[in-house]
C-alpha positions as a Markdown table, in Angstrom:
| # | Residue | x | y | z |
|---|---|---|---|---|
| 1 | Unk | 19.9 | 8.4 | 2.2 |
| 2 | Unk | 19.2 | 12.5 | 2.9 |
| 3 | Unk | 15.4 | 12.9 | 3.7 |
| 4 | Unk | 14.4 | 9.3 | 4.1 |
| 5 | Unk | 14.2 | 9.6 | 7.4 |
| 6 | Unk | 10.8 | 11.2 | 7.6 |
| 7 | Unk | 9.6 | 7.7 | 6.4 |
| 8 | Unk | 10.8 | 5.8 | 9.9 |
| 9 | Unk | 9.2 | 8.8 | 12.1 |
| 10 | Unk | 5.6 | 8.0 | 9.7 |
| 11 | Unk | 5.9 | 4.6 | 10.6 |
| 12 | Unk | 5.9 | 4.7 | 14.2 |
| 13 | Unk | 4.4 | 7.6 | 15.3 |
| 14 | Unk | 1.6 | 6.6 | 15.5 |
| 15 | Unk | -0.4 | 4.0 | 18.6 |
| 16 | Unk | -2.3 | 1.2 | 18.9 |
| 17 | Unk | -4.3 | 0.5 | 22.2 |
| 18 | Unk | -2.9 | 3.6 | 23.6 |
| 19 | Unk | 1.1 | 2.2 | 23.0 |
| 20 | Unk | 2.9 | 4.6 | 20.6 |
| 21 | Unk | 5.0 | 3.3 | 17.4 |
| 22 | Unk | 3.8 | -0.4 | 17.4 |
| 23 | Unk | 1.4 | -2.0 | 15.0 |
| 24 | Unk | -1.9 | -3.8 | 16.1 |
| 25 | Unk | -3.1 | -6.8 | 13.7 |
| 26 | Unk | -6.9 | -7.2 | 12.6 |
| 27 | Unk | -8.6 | -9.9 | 14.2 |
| 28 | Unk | -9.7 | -12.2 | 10.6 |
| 29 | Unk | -7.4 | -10.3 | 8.3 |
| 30 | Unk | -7.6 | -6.7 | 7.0 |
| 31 | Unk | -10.7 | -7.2 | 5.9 |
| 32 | Unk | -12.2 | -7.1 | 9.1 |
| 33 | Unk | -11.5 | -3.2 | 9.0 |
| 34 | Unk | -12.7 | -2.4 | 5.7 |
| 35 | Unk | -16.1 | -4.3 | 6.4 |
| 36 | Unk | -16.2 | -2.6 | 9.5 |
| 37 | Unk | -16.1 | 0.7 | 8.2 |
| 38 | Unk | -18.5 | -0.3 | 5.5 |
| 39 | Unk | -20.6 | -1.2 | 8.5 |
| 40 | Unk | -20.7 | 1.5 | 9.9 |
| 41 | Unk | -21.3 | 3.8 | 7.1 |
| 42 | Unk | -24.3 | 1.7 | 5.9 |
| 43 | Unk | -26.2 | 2.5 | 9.5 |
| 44 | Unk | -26.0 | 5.9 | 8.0 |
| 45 | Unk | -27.9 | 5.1 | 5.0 |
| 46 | Unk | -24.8 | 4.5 | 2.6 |
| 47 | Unk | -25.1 | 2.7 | -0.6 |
| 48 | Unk | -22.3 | 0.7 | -1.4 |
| 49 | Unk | -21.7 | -0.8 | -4.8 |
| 50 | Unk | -19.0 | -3.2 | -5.2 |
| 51 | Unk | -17.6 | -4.4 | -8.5 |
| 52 | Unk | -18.4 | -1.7 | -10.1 |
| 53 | Unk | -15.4 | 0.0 | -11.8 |
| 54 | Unk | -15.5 | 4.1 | -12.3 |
| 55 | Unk | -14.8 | 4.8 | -16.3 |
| 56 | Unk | -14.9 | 8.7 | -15.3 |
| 57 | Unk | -15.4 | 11.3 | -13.4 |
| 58 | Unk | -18.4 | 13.8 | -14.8 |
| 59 | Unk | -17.3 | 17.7 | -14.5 |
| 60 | Unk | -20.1 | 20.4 | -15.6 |
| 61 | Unk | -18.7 | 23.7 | -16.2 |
| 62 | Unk | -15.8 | 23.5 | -13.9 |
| 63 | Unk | -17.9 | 21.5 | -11.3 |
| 64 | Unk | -17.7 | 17.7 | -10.4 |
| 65 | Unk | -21.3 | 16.4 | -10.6 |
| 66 | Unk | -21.1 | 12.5 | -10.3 |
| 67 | Unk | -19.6 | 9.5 | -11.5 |
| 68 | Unk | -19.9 | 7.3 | -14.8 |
| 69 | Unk | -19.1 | 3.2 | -14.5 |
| 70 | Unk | -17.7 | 1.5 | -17.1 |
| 71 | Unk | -21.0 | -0.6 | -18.2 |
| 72 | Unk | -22.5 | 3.1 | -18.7 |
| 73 | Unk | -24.0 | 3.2 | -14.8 |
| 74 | Unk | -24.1 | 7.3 | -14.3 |
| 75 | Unk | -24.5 | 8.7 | -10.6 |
| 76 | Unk | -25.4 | 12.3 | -10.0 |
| 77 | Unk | -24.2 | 13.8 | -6.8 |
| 78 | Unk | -23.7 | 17.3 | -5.3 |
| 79 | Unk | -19.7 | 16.1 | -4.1 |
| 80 | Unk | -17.1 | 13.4 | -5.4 |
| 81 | Unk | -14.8 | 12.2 | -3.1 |
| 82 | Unk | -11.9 | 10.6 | -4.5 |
| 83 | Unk | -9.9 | 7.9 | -2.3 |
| 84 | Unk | -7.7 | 7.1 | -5.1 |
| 85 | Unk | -4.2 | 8.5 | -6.2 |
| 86 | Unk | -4.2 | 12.1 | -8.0 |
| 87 | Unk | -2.8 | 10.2 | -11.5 |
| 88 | Unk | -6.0 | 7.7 | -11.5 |
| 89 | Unk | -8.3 | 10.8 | -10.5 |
| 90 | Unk | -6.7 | 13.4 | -12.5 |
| 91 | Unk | -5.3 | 11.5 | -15.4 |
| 92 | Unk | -7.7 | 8.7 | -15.8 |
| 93 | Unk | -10.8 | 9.7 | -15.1 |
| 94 | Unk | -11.0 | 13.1 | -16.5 |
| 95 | Unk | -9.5 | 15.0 | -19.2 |
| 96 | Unk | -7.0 | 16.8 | -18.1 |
| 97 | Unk | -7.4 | 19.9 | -20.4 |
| 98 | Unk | -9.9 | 20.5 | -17.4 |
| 99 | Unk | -7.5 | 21.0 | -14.8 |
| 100 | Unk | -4.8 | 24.6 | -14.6 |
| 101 | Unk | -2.4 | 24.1 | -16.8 |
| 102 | Unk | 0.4 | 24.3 | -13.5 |
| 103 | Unk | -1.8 | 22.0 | -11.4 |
| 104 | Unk | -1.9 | 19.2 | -14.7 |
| 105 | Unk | 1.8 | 19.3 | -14.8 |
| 106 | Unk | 2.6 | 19.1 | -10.9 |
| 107 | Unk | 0.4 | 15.9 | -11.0 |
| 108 | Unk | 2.5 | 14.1 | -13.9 |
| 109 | Unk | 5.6 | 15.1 | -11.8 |
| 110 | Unk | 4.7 | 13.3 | -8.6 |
| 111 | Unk | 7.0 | 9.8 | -8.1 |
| 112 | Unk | 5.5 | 7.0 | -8.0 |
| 113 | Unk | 8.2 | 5.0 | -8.3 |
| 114 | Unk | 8.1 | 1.5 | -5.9 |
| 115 | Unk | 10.3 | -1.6 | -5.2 |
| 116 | Unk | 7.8 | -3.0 | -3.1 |
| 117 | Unk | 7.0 | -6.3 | -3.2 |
| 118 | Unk | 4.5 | -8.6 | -1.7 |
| 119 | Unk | 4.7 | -12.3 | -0.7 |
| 120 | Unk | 1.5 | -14.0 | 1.4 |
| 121 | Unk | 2.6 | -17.4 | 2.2 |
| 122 | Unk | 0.5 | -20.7 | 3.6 |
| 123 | Unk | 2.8 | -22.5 | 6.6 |
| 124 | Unk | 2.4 | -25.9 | 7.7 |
| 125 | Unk | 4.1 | -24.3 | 10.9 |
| 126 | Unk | 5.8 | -21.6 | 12.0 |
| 127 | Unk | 9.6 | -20.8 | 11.7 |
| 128 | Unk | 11.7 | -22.2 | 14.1 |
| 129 | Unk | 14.3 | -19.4 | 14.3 |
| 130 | Unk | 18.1 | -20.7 | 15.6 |
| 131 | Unk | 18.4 | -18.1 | 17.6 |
| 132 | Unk | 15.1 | -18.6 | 18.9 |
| 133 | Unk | 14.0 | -22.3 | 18.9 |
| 134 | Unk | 10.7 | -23.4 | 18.9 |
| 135 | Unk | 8.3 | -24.4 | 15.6 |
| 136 | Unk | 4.8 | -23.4 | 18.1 |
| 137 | Unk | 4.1 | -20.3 | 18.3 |
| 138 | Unk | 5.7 | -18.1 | 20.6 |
| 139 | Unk | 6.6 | -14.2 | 21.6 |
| 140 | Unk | 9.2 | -14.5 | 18.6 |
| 141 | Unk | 6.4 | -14.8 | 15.8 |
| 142 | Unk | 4.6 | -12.2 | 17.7 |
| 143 | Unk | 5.8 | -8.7 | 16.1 |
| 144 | Unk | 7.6 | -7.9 | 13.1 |
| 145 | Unk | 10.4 | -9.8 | 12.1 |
| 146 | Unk | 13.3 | -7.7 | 10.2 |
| 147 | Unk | 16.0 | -9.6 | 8.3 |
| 148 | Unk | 18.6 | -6.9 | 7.1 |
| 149 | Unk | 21.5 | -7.6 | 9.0 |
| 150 | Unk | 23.3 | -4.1 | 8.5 |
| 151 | Unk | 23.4 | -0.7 | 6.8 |
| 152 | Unk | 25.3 | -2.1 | 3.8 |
| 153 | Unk | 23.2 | -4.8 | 3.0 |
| 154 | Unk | 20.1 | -2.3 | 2.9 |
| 155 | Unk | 22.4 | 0.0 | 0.7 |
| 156 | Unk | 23.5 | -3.5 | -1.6 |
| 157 | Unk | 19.9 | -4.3 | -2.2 |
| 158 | Unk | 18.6 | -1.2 | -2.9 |
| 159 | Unk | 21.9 | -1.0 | -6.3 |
| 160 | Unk | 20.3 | -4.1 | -7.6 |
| 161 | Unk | 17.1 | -1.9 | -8.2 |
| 162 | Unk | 18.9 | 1.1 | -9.4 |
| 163 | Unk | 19.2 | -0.7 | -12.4 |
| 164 | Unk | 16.2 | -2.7 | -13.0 |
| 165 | Unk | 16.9 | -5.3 | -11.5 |
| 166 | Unk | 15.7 | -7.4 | -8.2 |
| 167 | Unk | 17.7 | -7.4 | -5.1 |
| 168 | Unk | 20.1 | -10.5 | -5.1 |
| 169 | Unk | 19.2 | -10.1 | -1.0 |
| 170 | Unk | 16.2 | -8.8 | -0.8 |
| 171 | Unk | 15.4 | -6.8 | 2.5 |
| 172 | Unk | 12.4 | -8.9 | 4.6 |
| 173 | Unk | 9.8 | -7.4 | 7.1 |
| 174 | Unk | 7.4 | -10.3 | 8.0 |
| 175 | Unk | 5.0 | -11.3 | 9.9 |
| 176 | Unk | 2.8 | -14.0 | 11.3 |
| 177 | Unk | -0.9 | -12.9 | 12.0 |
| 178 | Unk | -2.3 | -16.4 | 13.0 |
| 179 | Unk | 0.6 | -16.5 | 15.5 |
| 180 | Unk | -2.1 | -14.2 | 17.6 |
| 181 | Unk | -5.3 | -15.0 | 15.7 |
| 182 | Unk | -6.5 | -18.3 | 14.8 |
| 183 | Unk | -9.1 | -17.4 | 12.3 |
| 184 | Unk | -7.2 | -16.6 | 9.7 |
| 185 | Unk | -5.8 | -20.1 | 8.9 |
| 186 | Unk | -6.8 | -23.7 | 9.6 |
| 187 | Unk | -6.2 | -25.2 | 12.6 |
| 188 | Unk | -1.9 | -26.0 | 13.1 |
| 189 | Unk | -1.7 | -24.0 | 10.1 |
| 190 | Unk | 0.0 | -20.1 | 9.3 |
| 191 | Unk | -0.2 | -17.9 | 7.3 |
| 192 | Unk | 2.6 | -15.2 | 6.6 |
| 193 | Unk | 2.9 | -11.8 | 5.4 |
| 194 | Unk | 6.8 | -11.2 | 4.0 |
| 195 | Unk | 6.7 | -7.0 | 2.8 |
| 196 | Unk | 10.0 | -7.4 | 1.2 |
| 197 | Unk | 12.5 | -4.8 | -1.1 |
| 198 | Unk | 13.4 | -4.3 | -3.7 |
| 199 | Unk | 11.4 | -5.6 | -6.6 |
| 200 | Unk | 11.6 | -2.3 | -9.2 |
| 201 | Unk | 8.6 | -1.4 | -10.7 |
| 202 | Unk | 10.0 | -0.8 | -13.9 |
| 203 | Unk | 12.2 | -3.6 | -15.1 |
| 204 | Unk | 15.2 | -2.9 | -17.4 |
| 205 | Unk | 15.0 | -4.5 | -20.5 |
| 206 | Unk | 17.4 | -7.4 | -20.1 |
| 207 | Unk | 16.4 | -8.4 | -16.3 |
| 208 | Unk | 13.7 | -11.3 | -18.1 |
| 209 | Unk | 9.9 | -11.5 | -17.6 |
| 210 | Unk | 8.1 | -10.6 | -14.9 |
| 211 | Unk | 6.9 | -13.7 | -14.2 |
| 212 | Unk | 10.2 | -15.3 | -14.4 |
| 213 | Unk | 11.4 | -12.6 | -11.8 |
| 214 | Unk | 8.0 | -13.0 | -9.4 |
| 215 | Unk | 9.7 | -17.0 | -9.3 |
| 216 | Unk | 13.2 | -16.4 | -8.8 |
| 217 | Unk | 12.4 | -13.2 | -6.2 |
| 218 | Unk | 9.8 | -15.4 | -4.1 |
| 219 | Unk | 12.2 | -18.4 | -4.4 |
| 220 | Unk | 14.9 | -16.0 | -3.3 |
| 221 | Unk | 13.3 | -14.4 | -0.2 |
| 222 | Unk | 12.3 | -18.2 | 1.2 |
| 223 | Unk | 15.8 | -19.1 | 1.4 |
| 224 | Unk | 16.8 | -16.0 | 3.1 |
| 225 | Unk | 14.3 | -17.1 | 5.8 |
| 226 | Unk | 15.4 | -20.5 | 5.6 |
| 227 | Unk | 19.0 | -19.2 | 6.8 |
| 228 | Unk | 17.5 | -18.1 | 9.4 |
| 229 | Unk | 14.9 | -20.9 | 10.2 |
| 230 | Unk | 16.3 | -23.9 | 9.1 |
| 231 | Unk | 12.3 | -25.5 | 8.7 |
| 232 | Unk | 11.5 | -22.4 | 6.8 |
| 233 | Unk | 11.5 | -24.2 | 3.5 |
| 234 | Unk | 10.1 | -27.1 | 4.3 |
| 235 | Unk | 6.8 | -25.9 | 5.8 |
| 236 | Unk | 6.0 | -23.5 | 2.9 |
| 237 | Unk | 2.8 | -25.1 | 1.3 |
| 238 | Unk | 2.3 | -22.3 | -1.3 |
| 239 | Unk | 2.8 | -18.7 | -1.9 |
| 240 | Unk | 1.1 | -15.8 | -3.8 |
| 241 | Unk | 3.5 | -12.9 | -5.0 |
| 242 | Unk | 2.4 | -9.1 | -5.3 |
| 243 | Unk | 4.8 | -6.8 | -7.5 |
| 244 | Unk | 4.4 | -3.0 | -7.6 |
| 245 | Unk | 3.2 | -4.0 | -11.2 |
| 246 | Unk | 0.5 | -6.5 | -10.0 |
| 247 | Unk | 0.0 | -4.2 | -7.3 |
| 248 | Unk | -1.1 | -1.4 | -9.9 |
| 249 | Unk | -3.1 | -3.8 | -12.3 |
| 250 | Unk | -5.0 | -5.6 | -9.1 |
| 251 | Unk | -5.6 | -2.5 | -6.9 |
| 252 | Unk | -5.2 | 0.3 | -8.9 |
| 253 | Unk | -2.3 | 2.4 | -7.1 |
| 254 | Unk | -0.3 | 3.8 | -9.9 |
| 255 | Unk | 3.3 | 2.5 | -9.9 |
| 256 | Unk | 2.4 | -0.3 | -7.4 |
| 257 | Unk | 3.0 | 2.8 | -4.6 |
| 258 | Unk | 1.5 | 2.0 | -1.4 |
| 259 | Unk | 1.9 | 5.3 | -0.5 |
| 260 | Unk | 0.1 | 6.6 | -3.7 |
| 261 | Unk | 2.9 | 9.0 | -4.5 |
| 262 | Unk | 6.3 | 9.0 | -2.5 |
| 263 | Unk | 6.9 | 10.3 | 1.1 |
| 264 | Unk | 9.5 | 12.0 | 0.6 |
| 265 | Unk | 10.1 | 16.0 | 2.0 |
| 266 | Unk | 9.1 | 17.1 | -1.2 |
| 267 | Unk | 5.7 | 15.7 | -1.4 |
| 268 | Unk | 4.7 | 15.8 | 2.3 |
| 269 | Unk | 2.5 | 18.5 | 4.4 |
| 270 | Unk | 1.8 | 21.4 | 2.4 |
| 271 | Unk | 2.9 | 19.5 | -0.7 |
| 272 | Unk | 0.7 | 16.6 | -0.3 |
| 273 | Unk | -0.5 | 15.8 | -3.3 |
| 274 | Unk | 0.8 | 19.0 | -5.1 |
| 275 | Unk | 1.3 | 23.1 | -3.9 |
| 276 | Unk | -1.5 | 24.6 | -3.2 |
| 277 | Unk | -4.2 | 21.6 | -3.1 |
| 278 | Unk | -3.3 | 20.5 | 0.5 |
| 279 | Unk | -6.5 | 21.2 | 1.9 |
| 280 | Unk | -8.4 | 18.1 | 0.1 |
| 281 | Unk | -10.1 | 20.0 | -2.3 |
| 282 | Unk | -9.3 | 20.0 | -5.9 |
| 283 | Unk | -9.7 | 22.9 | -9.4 |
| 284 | Unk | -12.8 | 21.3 | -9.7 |
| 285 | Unk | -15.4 | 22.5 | -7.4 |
| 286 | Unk | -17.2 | 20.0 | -6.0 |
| 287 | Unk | -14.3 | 17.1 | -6.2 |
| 288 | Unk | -12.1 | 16.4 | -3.1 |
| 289 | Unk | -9.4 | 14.1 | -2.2 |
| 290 | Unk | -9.5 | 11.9 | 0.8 |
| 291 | Unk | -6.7 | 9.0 | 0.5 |
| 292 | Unk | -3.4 | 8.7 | 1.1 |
| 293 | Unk | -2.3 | 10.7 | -1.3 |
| 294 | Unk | -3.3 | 13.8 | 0.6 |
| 295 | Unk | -1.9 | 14.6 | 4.4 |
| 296 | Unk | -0.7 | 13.2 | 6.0 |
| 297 | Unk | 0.4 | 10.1 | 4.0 |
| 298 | Unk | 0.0 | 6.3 | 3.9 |
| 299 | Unk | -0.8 | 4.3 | 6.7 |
| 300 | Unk | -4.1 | 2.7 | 8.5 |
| 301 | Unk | -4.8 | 5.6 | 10.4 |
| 302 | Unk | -8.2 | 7.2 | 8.7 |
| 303 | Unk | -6.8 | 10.7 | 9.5 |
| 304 | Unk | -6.7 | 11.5 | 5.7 |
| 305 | Unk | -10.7 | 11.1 | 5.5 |
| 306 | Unk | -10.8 | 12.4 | 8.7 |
| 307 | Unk | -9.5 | 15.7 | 7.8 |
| 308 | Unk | -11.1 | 15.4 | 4.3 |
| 309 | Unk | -14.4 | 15.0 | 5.8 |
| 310 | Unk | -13.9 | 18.2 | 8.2 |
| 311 | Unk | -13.3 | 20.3 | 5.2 |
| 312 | Unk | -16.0 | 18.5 | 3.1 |
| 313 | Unk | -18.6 | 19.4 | 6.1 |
| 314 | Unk | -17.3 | 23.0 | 6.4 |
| 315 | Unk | -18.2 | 23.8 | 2.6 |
């Protein structure tokens, strides 16, 4: 569709190991990168505080001055730095009869509209693909495997969600981290990773329950994979699904967005998260932005808090 195609550029313009546009897997899972990070910080002198959910964000006379946790927890601090999207920080957190009147509304008007859907799956083994035989891991369950045979299906999946409802064929990207790392599942065992549209995040009234359509979405998706790998089926020991609306409720990105906000042309660069604010500060002195809902967008990169900290440290 017109202006989408910004969002193939983001996703491989970017390097890993000094190769540009492919994507590198965390040795242990994810994880690995957040503790590291963490790590890091903490030889600094950080104190980090897990399990500890933000109820608001305290603002003094037009100024950010800390942070209050839901069990009543305050913290005091001469900057807040907000990794979170501009709804939870702006919406949530803080009345927004403190914010200009044009900046409140330009954050209510961002779309966070998603049809993302995740599915992590346990494998007794790994597919054996007919076009590519072989159930041991091999250079086929290696990178990122695409199962969208043409334009039209893409298009045909995408009316489903138009209208509330979940792709008949949803679109698969999947992959197979143990394929290359053996600590992430038990030995002869895989895990899988199936990022899969479309899954609306706003059902329409007649589609059924959610959890009715997590069972027949999932259940969907293995048999698309099971047309393509006749064992598919048969080696899946258990599966956990991730809608844009669990996605919100377990990790708090509002809409289920990955992106925490759309990447569109209309909310990129200069725009990112609204005009005006592209520079990671905020109307309230003191509070700054740092995620991806600033510039330049969603991704594991760090160049959002990268560029946030440069402008942190220069006032």
């Amino acid at each position: 569709m017109p202006g989408t195609a910004y969002v193939l550029f983001h996703h491989v313009m970017g390097e890993c190991n000094g190769v540009r546009g492919v994507w590198g897997y965390v040795r242990g899972g994810m994880g690995g990168l957040s503790n590291a990070i963490a790590g890091a910080a903490k030889e600094r002198g950080a104190e980090i505080r897990v399990n500890a959910a933000v109820a608001q964000i305290i603002v003094k006379n037009g100024e950010a001055v800390g942070v209050a946790l839901a069990d009543g927890t305050e913290f005091r601090a001469k900057k807040v730095i907000s990794g979170i999207d501009a709804n939870m920080t702006f919406q949530r957190l803080m009345d927004p009869k403190l914010l200009p009147a044009e900046f409140a509304e330009a954050v209510r008007n961002i779309d966070y509209a998603s049809g993302s859907a995740k599915i992590n799956l346990a494998l007794s083994e790994v597919p054996d693909f007919t076009c590519l035989p072989g159930n041991k891991p091999g250079p086929q369950h290696h990178g990122t495997i695409h199962l969208c045979p043409t334009r039209e299906y893409i298009e045909r999946a995408f009316d489903c969600a138009k209208y509330g409802h979940i792709s008949d064929n949803p679109i698969i990207e999947a992959t197979i981290p143990s394929s290359l790392d053996n600590t992430v599942a038990p030995a002869g065992m895989h895990v899988m990773s199936m990022f899969t549209q479309y899954f609306p995040n706003v059902l329409a009234k007649d589609a059924g329950s959610l959890e009715d359509n997590k069972k027949r979405y999932a259940e969907r998706c293995i048999d698309i994979m099971t047309e393509y790998a006749p064992n598919f089926r048969k080696s899946v020991l258990n599966y956990q699904v991730l809608p844009p609306q669990d996605i919100e409720e377990r990790f708090g990105l509002t809409g289920g967005n990955i992106m925490q906000g759309t990447m569109s042309l209309s909310s990129l660069s200069f725009m990112r998260p609204v005009p005006g604010y592209a520079d990671y500060r905020t109307p309230i002195r003191g509070l700054y932005m740092c995620g991806a809902a600033t510039h330049p967008g969603g991704g594991v990169m760090g160049a959002c808090g990268y560029n946030a900290a440069r402008e942190i440290l220069k006032d």
